[in-house]
C-alpha positions, 0 to 999 in steps of 0.5 A: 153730734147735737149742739149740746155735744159740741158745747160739752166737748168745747167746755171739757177741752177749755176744763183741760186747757185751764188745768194743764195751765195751772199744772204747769204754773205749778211745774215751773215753780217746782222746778227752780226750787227744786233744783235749787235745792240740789244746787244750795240755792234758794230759788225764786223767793222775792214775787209772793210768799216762798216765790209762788208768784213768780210763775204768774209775773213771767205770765205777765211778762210773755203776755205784754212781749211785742208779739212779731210776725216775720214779714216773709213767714207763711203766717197761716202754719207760722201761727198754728204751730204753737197752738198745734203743740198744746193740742197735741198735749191735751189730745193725750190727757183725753184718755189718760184715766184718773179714778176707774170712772174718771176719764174722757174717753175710755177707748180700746185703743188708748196706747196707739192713740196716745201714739198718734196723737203725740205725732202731732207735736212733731208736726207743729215744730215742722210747721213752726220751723218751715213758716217762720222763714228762717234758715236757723228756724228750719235747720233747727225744726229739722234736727228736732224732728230727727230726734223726735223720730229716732226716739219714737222707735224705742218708746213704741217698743216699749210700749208693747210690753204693757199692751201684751201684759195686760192684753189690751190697749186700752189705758183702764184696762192696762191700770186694772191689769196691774194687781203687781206693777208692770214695772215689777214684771218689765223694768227695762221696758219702763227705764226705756219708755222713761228715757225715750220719752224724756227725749221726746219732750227734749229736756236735759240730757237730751236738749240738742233740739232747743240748742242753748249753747247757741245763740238762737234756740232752734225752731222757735227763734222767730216766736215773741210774746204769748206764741213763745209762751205757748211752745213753753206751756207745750213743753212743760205740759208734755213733761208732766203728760209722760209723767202720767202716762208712766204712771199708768203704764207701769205705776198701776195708774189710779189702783189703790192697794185695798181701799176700803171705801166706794162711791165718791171717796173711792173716786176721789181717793183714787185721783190723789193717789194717781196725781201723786204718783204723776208728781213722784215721776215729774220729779225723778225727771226734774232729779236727771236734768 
């Protein structure tokens, strides 16, 4: 790989890294007034207009927490493991295509690499939950991991379905594939790719692994300040990830029924489309919890 590769490849990862920030900015502010919303609440509405400030105070706020170190943790694994969980998000968005032209690797085998990639979440708990030295940390890093593993079992069958529709692996290729929405033709398999992937990300009803009735919260109990903020970045990045993978599984991705425009518009056409259906579904997911 030339320098100018690597520069490229360093700034496109930095581009996805400051995209999926904003997104979930966006998320958490989205999801407290939706879900006052159901719950005949206002919502944040004091830190800027309609509170849209709110996110960025909470910014504020993890980034000036005092950021500890156990004395006893491994530090090396103790700090990769929040990092480890971000990457393991944007790895995925890599493939993820938002228009026919508009993704940053179109690979043969996008499903399995969306697969493997993903593991690497797992990882990081593990690595978060064994180095902070902590039995309540590694209890809790290993019941996450537990749920993490039965969950994969489902979602990688489910998986197969649009892989077989389509006849192939790769992500365009299954978007291109859908003149009729594969959740027409398999249903069950999208409601199980769904519901497996939310427990993945660990969002309510399937929460045990953060363990909030308790007084500890799991594998990140020992994390302070901007690596806590990282876990949440990953968790909240994870959620809106599925949500596009479920749009490109089942949802037809970026095909828009009879365009009739090219070049650019049809691109960019494309990519609204995509997005909003991306949104539809974080959504739903916001509505179960």
């Amino acid at each position: 790989m030339s320098a100018l590769e690597t520069v490229l490849l360093i700034a496109a990862m930095l581009s996805l890294l400051t995209g999926l920030s904003v997104v979930v900015l966006s998320l958490t502010w989205l999801e407290r007034k939706f879900l006052a919303r159901f719950q005949d609440r206002l919502g944040p509405n004091r830190v800027g207009p309609y509170g849209l400030f709110q996110s960025f105070a909470d910014v504020v706020k993890l980034i000036t927490k005092e950021d500890i170190t156990p004395s006893g943790a491994d530090k090396v694994p103790y700090n990769i493991g929040p990092v480890l969980a971000v990457v393991s998000v944007i790895g995925i968005w890599t493939i993820i295509p938002f228009a026919s032209t508009m993704v940053g690797a179109n690979i043969n085998v996008g499903v399995l690499y969306s697969v493997a990639i993903g593991a690497l979440g797992t990882l990081a708990i593990m690595m978060g939950g064994w180095a902070s030295n902590n039995k309540y940390a590694l209890l809790g890093a290993f019941r996450t991991a537990s749920q993490l593993v039965s969950y994969e079992v489902p979602l990688i069958l489910a998986l197969l379905v649009p892989t077989m529709l389509a006849g192939s692996m790769g992500m365009n290729d299954i978007v291109e594939a859908q003149s009729v929405w594969f959740i027409v033709y398999a249903p069950i398999a999208a409601l199980i790719f769904l519901v497996a992937s939310i427990a993945e990300v660990g969002r309510t009803p399937f929460d045990l692994l953060e363990a909030e009735s308790e007084i500890v919260a799991g594998f990140h109990v020992e994390y302070s300040g901007m690596k806590f903020g990282l876990w949440m970045l990953g968790e909240f990045a994870h959620g809106f990830t599925i949500a596009a993978l479920t749009t490109v599984l089942f949802l037809g991705g970026w095909r828009w029924p009879d365009m009739p425009f090219d070049g650019s518009v049809h691109m960019a056409l494309s990519a609204i489309w995509f997005i909003a259906k991306t949104y539809a579904v974080i959504l739903l997911i916001f509505w179960i919890r």
